[in-house]
PDB file of N, H, CA, C and O in Angstrom:
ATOM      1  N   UNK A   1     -54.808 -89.094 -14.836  1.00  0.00           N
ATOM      2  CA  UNK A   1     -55.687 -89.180 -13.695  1.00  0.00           C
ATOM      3  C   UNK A   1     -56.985 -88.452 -14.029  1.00  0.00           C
ATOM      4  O   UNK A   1     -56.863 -87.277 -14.374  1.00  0.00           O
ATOM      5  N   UNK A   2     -58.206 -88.975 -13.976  1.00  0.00           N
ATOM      6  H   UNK A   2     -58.305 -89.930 -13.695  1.00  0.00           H
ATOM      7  CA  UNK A   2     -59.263 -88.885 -14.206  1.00  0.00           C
ATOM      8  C   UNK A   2     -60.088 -88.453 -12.956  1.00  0.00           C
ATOM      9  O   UNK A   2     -60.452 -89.132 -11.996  1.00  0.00           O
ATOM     10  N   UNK A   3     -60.298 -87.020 -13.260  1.00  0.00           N
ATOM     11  H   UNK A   3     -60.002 -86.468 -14.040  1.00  0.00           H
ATOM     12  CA  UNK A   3     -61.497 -86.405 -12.104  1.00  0.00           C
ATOM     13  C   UNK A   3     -62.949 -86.903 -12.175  1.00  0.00           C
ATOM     14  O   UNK A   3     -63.603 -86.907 -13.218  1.00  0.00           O
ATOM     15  N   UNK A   4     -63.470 -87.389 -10.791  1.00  0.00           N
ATOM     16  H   UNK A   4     -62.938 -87.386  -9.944  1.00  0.00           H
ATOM     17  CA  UNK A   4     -65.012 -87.487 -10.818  1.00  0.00           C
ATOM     18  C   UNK A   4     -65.530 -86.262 -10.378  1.00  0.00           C
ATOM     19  O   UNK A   4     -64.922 -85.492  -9.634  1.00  0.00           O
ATOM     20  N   UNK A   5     -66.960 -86.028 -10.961  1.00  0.00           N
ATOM     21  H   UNK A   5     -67.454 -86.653 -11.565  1.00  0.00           H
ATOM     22  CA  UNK A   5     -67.694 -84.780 -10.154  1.00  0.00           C
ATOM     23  C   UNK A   5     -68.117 -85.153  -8.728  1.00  0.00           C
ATOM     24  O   UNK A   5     -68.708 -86.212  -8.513  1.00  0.00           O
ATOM     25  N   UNK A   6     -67.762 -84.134  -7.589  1.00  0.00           N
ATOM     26  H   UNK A   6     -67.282 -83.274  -7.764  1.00  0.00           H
ATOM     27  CA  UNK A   6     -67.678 -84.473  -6.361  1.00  0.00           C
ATOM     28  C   UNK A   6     -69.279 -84.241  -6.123  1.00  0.00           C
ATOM     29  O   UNK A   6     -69.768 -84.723  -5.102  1.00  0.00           O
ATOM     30  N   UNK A   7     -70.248 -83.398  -7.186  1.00  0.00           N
ATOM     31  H   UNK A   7     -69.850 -83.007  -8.016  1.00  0.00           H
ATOM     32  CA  UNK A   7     -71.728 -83.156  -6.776  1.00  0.00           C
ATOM     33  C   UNK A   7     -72.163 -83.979  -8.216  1.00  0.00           C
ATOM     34  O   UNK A   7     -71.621 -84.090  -9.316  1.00  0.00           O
ATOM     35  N   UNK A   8     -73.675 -84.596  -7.501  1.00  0.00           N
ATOM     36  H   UNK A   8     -74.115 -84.506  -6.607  1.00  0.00           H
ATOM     37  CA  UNK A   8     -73.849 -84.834  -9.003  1.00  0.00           C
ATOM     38  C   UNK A   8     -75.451 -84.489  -9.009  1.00  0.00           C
ATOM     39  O   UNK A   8     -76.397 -85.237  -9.252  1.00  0.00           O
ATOM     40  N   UNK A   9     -75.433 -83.142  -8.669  1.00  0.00           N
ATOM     41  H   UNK A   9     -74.664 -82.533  -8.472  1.00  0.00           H
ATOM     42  CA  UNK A   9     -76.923 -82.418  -9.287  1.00  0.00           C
ATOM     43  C   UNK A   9     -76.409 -80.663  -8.327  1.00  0.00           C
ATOM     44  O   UNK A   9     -75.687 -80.354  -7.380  1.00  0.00           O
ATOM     45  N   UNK A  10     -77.327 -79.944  -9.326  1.00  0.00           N
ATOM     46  H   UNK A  10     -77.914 -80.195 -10.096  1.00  0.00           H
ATOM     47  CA  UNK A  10     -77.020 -78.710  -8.279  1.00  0.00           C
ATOM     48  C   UNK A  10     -77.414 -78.235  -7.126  1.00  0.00           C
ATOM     49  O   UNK A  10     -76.991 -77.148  -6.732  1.00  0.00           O
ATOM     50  N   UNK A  11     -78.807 -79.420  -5.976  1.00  0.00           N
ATOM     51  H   UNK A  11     -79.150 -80.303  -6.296  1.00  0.00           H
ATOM     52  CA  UNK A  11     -78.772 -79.576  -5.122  1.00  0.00           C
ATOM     53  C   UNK A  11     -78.215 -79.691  -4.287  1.00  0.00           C
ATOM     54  O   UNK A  11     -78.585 -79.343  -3.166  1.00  0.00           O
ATOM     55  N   UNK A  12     -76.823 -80.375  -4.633  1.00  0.00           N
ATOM     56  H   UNK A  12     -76.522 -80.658  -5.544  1.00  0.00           H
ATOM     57  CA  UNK A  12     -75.789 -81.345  -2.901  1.00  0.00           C
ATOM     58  C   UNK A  12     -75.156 -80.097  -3.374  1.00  0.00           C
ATOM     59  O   UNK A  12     -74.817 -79.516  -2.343  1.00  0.00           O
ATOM     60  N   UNK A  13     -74.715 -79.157  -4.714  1.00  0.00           N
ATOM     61  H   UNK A  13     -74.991 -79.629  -5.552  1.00  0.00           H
ATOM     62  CA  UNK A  13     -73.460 -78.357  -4.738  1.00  0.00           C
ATOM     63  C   UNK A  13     -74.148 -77.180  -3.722  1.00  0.00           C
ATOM     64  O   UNK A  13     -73.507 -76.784  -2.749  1.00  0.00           O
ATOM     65  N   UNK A  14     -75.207 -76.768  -3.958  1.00  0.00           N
ATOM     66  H   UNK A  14     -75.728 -77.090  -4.749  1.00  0.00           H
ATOM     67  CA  UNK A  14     -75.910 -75.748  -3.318  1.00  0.00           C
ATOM     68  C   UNK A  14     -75.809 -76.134  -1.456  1.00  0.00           C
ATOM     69  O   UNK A  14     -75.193 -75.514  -0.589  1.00  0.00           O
ATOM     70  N   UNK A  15     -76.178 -76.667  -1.403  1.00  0.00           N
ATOM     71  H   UNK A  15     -76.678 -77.171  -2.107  1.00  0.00           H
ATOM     72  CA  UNK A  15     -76.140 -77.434   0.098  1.00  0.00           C
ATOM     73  C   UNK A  15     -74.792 -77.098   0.524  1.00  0.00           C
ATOM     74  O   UNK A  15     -74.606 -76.350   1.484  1.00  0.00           O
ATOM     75  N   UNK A  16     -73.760 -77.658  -0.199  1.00  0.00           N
ATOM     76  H   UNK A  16     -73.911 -78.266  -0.979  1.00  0.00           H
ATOM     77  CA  UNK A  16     -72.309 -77.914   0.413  1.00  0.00           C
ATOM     78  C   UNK A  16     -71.899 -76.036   0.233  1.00  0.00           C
ATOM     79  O   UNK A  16     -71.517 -75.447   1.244  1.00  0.00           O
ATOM     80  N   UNK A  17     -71.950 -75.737  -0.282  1.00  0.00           N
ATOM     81  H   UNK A  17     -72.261 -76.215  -1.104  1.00  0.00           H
ATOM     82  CA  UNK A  17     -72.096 -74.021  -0.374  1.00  0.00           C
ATOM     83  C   UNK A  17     -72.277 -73.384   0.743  1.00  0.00           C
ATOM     84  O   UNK A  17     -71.546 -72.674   1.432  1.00  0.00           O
ATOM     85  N   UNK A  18     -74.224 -74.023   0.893  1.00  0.00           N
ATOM     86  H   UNK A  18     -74.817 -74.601   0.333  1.00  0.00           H
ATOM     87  CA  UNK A  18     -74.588 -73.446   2.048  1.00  0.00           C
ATOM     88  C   UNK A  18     -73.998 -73.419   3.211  1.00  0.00           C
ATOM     89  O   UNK A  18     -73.634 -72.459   3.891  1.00  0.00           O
ATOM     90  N   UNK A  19     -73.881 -75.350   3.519  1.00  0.00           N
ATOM     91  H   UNK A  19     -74.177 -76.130   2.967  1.00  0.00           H
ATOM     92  CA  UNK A  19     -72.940 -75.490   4.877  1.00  0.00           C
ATOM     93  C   UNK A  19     -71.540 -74.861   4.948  1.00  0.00           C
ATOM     94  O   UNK A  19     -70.848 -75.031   5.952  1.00  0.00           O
ATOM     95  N   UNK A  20     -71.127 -74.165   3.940  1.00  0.00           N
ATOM     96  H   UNK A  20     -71.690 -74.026   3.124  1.00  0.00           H
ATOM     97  CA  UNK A  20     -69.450 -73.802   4.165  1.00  0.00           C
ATOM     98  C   UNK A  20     -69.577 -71.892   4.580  1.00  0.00           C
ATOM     99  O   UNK A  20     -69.159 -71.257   5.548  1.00  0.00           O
ATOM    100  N   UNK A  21     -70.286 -71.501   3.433  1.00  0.00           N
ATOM    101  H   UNK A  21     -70.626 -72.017   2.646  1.00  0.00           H
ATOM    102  CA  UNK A  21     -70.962 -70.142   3.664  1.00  0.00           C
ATOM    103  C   UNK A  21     -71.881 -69.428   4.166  1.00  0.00           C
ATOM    104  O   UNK A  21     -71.814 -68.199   4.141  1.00  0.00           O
ATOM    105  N   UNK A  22     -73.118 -70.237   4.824  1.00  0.00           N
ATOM    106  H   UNK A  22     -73.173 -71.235   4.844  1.00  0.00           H
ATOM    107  CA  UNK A  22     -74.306 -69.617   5.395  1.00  0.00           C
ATOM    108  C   UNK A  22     -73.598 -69.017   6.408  1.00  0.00           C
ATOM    109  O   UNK A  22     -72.391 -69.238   6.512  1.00  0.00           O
ATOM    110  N   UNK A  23     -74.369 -68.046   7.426  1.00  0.00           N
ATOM    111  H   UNK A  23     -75.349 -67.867   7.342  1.00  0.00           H
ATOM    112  CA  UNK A  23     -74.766 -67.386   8.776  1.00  0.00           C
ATOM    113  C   UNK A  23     -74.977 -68.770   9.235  1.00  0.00           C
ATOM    114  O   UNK A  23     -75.519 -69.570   8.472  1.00  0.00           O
ATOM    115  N   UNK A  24     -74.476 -69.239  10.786  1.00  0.00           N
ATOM    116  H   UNK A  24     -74.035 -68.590  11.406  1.00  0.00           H
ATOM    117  CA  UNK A  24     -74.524 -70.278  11.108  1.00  0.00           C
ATOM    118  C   UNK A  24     -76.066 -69.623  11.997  1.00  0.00           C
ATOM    119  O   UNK A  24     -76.826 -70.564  12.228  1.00  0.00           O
ATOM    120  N   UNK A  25     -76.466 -68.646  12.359  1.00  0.00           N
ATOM    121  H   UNK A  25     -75.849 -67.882  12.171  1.00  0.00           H
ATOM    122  CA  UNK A  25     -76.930 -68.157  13.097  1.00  0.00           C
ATOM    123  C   UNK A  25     -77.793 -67.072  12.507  1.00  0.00           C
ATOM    124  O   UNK A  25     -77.982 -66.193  13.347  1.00  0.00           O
ATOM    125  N   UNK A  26     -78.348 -66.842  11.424  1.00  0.00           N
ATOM    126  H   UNK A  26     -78.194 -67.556  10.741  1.00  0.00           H
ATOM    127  CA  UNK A  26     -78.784 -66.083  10.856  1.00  0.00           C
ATOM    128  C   UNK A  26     -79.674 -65.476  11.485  1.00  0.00           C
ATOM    129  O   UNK A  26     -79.566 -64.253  11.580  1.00  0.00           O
ATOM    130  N   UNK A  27     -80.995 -66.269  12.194  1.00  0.00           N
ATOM    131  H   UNK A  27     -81.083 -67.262  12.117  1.00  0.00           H
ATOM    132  CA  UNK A  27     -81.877 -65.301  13.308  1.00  0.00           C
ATOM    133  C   UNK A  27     -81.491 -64.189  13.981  1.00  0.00           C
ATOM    134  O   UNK A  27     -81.858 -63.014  13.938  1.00  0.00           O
ATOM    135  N   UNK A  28     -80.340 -65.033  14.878  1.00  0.00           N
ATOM    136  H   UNK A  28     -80.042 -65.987  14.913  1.00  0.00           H
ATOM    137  CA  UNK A  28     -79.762 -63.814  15.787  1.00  0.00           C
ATOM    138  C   UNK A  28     -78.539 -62.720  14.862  1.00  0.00           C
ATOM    139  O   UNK A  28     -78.332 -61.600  15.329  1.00  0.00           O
ATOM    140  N   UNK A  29     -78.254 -62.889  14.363  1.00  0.00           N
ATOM    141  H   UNK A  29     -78.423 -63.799  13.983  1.00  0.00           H
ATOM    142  CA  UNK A  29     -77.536 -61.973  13.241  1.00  0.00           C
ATOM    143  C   UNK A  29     -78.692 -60.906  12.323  1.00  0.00           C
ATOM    144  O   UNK A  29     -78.300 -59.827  11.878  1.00  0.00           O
ATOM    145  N   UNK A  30     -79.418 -61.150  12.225  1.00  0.00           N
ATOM    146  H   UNK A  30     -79.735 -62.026  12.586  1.00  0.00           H
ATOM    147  CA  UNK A  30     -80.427 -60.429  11.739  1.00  0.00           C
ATOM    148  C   UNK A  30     -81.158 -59.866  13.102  1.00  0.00           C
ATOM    149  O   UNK A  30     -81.144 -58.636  13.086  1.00  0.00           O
ATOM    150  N   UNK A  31     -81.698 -60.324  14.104  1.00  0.00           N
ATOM    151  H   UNK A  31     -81.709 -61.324  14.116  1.00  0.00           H
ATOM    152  CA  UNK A  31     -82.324 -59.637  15.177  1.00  0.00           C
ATOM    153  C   UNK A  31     -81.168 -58.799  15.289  1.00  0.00           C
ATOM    154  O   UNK A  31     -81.474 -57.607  15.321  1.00  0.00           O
ATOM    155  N   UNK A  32     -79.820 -59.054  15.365  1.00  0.00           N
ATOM    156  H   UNK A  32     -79.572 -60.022  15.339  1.00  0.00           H
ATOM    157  CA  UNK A  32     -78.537 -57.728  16.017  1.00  0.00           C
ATOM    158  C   UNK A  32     -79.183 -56.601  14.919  1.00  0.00           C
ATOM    159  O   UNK A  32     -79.669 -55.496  15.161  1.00  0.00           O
ATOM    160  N   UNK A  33     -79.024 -57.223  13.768  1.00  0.00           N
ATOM    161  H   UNK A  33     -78.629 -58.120  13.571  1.00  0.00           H
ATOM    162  CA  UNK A  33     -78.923 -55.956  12.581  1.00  0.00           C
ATOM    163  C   UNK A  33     -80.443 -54.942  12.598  1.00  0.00           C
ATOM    164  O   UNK A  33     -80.639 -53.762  12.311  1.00  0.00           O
ATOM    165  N   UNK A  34     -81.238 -55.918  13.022  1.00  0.00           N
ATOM    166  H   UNK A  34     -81.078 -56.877  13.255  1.00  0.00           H
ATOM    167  CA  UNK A  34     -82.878 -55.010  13.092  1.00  0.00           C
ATOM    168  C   UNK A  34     -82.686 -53.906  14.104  1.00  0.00           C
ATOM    169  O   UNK A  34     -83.161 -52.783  13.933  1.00  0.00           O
ATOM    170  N   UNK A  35     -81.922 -54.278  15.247  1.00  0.00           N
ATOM    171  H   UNK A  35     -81.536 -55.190  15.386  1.00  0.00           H
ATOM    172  CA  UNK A  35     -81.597 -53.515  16.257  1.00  0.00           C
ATOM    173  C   UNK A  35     -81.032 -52.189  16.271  1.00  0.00           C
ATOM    174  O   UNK A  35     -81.399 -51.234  16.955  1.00  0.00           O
ATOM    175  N   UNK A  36     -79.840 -52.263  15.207  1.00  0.00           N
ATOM    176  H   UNK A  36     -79.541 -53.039  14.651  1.00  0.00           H
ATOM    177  CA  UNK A  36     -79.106 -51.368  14.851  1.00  0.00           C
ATOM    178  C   UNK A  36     -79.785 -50.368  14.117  1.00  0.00           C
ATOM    179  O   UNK A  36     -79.502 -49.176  14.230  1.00  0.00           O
ATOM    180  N   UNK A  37     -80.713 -50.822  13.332  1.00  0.00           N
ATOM    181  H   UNK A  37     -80.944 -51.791  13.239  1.00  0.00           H
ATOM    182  CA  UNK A  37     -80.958 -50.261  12.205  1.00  0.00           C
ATOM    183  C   UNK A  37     -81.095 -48.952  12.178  1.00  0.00           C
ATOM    184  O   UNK A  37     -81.570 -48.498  13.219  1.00  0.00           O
ATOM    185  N   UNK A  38     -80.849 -48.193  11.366  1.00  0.00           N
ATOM    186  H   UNK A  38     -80.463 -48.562  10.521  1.00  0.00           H
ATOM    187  CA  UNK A  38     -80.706 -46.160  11.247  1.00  0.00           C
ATOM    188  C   UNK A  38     -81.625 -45.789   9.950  1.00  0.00           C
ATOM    189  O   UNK A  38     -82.253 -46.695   9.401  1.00  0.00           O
ATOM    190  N   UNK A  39     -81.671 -44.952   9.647  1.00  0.00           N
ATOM    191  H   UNK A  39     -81.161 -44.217  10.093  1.00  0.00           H
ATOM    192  CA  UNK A  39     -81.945 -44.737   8.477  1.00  0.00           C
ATOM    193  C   UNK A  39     -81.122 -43.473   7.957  1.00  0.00           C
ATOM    194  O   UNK A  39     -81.599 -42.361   7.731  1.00  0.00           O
ATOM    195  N   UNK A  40     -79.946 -43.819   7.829  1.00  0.00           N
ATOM    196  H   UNK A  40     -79.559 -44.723   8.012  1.00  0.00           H
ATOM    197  CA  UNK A  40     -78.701 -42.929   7.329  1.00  0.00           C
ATOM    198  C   UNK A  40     -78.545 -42.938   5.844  1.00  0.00           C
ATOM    199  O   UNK A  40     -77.477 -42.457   5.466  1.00  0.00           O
ATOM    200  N   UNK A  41     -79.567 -43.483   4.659  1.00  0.00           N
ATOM    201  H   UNK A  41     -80.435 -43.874   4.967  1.00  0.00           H
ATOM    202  CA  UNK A  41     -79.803 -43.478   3.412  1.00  0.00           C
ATOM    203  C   UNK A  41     -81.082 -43.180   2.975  1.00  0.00           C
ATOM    204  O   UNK A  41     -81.673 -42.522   3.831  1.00  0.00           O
ATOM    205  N   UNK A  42     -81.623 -43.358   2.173  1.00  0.00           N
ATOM    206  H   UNK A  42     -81.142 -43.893   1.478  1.00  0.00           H
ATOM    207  CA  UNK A  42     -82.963 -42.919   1.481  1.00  0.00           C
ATOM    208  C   UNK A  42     -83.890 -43.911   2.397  1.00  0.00           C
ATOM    209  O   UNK A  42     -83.556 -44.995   2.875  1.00  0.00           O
ATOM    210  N   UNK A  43     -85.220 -43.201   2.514  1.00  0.00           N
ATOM    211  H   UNK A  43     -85.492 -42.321   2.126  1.00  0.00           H
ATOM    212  CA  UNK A  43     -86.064 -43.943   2.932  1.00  0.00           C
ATOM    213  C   UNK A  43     -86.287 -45.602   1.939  1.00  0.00           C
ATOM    214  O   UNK A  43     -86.586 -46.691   2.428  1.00  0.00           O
ATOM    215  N   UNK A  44     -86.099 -45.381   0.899  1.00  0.00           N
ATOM    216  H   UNK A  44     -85.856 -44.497   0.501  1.00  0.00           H
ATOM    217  CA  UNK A  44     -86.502 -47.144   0.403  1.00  0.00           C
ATOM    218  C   UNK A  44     -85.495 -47.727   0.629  1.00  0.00           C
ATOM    219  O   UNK A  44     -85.750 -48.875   0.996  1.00  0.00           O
ATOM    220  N   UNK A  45     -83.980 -47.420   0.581  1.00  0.00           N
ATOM    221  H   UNK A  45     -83.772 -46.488   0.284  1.00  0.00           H
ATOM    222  CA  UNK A  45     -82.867 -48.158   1.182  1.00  0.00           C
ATOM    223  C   UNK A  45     -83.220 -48.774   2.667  1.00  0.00           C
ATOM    224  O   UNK A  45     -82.985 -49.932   3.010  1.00  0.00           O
ATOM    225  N   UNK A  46     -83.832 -47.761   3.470  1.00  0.00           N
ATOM    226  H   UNK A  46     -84.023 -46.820   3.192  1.00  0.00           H
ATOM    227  CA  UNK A  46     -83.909 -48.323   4.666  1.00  0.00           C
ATOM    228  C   UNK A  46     -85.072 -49.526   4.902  1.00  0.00           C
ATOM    229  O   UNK A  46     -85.047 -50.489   5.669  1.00  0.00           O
ATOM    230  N   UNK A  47     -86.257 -49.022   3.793  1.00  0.00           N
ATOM    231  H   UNK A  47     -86.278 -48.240   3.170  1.00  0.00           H
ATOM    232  CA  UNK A  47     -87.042 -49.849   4.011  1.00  0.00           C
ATOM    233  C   UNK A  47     -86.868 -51.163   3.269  1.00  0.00           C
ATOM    234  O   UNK A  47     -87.647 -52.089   3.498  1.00  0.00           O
ATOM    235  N   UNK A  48     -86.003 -51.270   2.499  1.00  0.00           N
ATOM    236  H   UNK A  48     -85.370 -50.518   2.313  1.00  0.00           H
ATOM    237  CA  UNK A  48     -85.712 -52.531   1.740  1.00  0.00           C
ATOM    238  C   UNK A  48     -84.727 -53.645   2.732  1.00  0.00           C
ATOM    239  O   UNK A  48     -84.646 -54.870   2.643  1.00  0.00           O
ATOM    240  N   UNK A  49     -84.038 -52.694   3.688  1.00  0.00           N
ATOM    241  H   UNK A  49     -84.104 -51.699   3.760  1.00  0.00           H
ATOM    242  CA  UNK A  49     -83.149 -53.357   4.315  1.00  0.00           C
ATOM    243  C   UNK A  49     -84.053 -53.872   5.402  1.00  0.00           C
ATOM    244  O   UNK A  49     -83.740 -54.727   6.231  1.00  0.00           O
ATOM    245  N   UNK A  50     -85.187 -53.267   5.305  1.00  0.00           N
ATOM    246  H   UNK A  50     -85.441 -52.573   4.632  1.00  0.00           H
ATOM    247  CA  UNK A  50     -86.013 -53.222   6.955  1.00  0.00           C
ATOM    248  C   UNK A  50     -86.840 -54.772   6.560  1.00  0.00           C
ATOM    249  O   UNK A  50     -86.843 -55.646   7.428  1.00  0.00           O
ATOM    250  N   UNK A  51     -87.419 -54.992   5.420  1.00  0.00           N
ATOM    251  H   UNK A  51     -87.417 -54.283   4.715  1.00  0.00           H
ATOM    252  CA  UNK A  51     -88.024 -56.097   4.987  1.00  0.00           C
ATOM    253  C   UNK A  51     -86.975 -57.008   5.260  1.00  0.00           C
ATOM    254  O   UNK A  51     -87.103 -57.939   6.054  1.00  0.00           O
ATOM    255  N   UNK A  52     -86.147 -56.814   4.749  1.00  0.00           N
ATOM    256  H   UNK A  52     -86.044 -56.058   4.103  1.00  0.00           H
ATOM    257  CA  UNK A  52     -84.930 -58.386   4.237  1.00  0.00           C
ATOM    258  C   UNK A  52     -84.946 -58.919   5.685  1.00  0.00           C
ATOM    259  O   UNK A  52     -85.450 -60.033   5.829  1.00  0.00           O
ATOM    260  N   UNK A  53     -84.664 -58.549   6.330  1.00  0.00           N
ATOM    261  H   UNK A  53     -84.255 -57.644   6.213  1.00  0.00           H
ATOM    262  CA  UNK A  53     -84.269 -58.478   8.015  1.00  0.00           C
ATOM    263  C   UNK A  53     -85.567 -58.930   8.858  1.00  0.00           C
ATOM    264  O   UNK A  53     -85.472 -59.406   9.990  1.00  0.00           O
ATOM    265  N   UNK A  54     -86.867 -58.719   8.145  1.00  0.00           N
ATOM    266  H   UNK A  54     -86.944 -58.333   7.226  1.00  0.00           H
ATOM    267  CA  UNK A  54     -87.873 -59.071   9.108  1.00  0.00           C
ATOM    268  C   UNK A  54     -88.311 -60.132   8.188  1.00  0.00           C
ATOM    269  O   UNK A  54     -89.110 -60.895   8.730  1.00  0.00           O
ATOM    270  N   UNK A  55     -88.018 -60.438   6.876  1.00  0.00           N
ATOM    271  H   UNK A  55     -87.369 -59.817   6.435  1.00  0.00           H
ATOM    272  CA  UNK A  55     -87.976 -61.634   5.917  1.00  0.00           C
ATOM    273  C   UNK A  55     -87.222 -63.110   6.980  1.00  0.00           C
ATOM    274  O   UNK A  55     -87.550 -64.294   7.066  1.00  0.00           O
ATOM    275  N   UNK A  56     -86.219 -62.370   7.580  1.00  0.00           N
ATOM    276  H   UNK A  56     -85.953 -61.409   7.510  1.00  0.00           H
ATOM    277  CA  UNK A  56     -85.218 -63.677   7.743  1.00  0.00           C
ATOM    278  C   UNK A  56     -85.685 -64.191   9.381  1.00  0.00           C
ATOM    279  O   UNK A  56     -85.456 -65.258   9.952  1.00  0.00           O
ATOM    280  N   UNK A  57     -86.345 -63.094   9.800  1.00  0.00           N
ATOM    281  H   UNK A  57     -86.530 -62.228   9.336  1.00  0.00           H
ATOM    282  CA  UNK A  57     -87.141 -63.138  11.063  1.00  0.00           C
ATOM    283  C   UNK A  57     -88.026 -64.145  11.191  1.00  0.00           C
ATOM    284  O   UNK A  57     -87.940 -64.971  12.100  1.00  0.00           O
ATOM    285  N   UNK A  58     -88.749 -64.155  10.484  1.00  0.00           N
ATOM    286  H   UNK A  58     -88.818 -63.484   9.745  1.00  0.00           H
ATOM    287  CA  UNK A  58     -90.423 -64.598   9.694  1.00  0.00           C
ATOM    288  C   UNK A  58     -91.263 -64.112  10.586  1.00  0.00           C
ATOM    289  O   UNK A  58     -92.477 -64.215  10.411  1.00  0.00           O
TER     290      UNK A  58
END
């Protein structure tokens, strides 16, 4: 029995990835996390986390 490739570029594999693994909701998952945010580590920890989060914001 002979397997076909179920993707045939790394576009649809990336995609099908996405749809199985993304944040269905990433905005509001990131607005929760901006909310929370502390700065209970080094200032560039916080500020690296502080970008990513206002990255996903836009």
């Amino acid at each position: 029995m002979r397997l076909t490739p179920k993707f045939d570029n790394y576009k649809s594999f990336y995609q099908a990835l996405k749809a199985v693994f993304d944040d269905p909701n990433a905005y509001a998952t990131a607005e929760r996390s901006l909310l929370a945010l502390k700065q209970d580590k080094s200032y560039s920890a916080y500020y690296s986390r502080f970008l990513s989060l206002i990255t996903t914001l836009g």
